[in-house]
C-alpha positions in Angstrom: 78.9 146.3 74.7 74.9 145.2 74.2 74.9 148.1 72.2 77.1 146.5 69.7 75.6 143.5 70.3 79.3 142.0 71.5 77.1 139.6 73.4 79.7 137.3 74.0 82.3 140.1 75.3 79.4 141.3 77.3 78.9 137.9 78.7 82.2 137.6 79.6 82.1 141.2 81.8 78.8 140.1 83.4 80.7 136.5 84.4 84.2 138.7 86.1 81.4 140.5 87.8 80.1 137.1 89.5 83.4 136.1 90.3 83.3 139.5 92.5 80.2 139.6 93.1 78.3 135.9 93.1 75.0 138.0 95.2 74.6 140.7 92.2 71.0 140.6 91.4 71.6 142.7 87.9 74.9 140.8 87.2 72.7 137.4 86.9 69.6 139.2 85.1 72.0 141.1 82.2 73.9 137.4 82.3 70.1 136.0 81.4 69.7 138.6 79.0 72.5 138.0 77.1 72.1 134.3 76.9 68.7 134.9 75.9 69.9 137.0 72.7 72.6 134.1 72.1 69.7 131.6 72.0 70.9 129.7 75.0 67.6 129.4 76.9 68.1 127.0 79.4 71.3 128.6 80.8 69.4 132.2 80.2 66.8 130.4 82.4 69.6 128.9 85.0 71.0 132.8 85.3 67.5 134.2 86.0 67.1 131.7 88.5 69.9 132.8 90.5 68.6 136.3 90.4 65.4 135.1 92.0 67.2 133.3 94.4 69.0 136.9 95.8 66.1 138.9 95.5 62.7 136.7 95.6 60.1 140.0 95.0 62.0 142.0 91.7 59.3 141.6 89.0 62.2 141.4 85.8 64.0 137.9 86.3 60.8 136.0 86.5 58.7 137.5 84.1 61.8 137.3 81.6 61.8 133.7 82.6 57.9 133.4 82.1 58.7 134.4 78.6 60.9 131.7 77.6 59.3 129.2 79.0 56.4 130.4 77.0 58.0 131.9 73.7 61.1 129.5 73.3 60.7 126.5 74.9 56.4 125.8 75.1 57.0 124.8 78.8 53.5 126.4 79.5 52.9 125.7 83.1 56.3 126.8 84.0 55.6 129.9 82.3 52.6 130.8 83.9 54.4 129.5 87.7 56.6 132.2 87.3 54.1 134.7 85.5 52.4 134.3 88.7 55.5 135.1 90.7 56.1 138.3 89.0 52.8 139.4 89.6 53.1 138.7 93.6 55.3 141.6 92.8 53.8 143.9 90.1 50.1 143.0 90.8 47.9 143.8 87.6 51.1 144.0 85.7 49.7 144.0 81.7 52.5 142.0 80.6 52.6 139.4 83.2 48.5 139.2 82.9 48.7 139.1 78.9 51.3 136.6 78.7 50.2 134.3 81.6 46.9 134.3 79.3 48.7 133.2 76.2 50.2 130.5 77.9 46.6 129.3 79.2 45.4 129.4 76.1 48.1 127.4 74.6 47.1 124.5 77.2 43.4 124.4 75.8 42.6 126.5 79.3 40.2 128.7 77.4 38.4 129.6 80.8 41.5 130.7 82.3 43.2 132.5 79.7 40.0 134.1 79.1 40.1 135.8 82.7 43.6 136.5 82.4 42.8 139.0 79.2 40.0 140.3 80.7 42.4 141.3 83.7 45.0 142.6 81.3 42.6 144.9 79.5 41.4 146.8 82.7 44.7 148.1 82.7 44.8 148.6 78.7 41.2 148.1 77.5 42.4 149.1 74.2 44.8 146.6 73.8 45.1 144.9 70.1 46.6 141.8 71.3 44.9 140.9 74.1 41.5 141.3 72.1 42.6 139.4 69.5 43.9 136.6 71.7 40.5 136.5 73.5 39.0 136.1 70.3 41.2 132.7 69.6 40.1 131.9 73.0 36.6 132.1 73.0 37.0 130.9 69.4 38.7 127.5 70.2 36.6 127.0 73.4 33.6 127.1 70.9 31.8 130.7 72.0 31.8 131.7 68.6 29.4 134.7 68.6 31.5 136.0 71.8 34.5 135.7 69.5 33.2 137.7 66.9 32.6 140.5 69.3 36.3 140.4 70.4 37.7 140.3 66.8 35.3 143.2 66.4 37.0 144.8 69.5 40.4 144.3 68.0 39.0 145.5 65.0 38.7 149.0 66.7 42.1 149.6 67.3 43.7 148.2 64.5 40.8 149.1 61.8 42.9 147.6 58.8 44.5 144.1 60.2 44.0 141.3 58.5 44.1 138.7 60.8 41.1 139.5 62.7 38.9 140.6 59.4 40.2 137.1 58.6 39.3 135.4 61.6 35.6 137.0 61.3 35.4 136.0 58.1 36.4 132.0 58.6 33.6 132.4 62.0 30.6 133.5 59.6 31.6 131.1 57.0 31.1 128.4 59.9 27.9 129.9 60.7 26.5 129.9 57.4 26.4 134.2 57.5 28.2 133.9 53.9 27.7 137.4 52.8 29.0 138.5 56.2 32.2 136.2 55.9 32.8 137.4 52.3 32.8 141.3 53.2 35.2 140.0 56.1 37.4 138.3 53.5 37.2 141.6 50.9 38.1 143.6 54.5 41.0 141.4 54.8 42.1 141.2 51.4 42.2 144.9 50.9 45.2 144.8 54.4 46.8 141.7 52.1 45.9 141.3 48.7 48.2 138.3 48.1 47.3 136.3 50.5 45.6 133.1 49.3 44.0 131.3 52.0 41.4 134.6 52.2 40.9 134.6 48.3 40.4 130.8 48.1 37.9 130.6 51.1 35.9 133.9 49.5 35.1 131.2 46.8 33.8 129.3 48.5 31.3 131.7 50.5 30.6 132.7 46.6 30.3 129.1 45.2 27.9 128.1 48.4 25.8 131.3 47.5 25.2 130.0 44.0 27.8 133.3 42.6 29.8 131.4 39.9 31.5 134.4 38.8 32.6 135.7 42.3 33.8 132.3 43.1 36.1 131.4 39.7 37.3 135.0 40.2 38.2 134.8 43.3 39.6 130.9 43.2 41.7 132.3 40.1 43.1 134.6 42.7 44.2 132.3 45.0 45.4 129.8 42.3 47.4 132.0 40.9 49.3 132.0 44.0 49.6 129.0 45.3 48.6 126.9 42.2 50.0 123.8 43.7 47.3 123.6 46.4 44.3 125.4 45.0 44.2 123.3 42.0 43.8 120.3 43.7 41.4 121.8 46.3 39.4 123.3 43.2 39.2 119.7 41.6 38.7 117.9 44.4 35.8 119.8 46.9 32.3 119.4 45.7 31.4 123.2 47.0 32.7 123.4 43.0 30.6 120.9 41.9 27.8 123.4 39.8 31.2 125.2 38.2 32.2 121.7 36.8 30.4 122.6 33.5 31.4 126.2 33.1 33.7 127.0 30.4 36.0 129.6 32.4 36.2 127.1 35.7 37.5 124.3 32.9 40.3 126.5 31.2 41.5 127.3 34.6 41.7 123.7 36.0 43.5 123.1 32.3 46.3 125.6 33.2 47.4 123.4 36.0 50.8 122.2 34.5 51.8 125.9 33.5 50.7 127.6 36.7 52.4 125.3 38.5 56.1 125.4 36.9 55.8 129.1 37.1 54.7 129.2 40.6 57.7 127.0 40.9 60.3 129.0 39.2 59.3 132.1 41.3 59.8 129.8 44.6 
């Protein structure tokens, strides 16, 4: 009946089981399961619980747990409490190590989630995720050089993703490497071309270099897409103060009331 996602048919089977069967360690984890898909994570959490309670060491019931407490409901410490269970039982698990990692990071425990990744990727050292992730990491803790190098890592495996060209790209721009941070943002915009947020901060890598062209080019691009907010960011930030006086930068800060109503009819 999962199969057919009946969930609350299924739920019902699992429950006549219980009535049975109230010491069924897979009755109360399928129960969790199926509350899980129904988006009713505290009981999902409640029915996990019990199977812990009849068998203390299986792996499944806390790290499904873990990952509500984590993905659902941001209860972070919980998450990694029973992370840390499931890996009394699967030690050097991946996905206990990965996740208990996310969740440090998520409490500003750079430190620690930073080990926990490191642990992850002995077992999968060519792991997207958990390279990207160490990357935020290092990047919020402020080691941004070290974060470079594990964007570069994810960079790797996943040769085309945007995110982590991205992320590069917004790390050289804060460390003044502007023609490194534009090739990160061309990188990136070549995975996404539509994506604003790269196309408005290449302009200003160009505008900071003293490239007028590049940067109305490129802040055209980003206008065009969300006019609403790169308008206004293009009139207000003095990186654009030495395109004031250029003809082409002045007839696209005149187009604002078109752009706009277009951009709103198409949203």
């Amino acid at each position: 009946m999962r199969q057919w996602r009946r969930y609350e048919e299924a739920l019902i089977s699992y429950e006549k089981a219980l009535e049975y069967y109230p010491n069924d360690y897979w009755a109360w984890y399928w129960r969790g399961i199926i509350l899980e898909e129904l988006g009713d994570y505290e009981e999902a959490i409640d029915s996990y619980a019990q199977a812990s309670e009849v068998e203390p060491n299986n792996y499944w019931a806390w790290y499904e747990r873990g990952c509500i407490y984590l993905e659902e409901l941001g209860e972070y410490k919980q998450a990694i409490a029973c992370f840390e269970k499931a890996l009394a039982v699967h030690a050097n698990d991946y996905w206990a190590e990965y996740r208990q990692g996310e969740a440090w990071r998520l409490l500003g425990e750079y430190e620690r989630a930073i080990a926990c990744f490191d642990s992850a990727l002995k077992s999968r050292p060519n792991d997207y995720w958990a390279w990207y992730r160490r990357g935020d990491s290092l990047r919020d803790w402020g080691q941004l050089e070290l974060a470079l190098a594990s964007y570069c890592k994810a960079l790797d495996v996943k040769p085309r993703d945007y995110w982590a060209w991205y992320q590069r790209g917004a790390i050289l721009q804060q460390l003044g490497r502007l023609s490194e941070a534009i090739e990160c943002y061309h990188q990136a915009l070549i995975a996404e071309s539509e994506d604003e947020c790269a196309w408005y901060d290449q302009a200003c890598c160009y505008a900071l270099l003293g490239n007028i062209e590049g940067a109305i080019n490129s802040l055209e691009q980003a206008i065009n897409l969300y006019p609403e907010k790169y308008l206004e960011l293009a009139k207000s930030n003095s990186i654009f103060d030495d395109l004031r006086r250029n003809q082409r930068f002045e007839t696209l800060l005149s187009s604002d009331k078109k752009a706009i109503a277009n951009y709103r009819k198409i949203n």
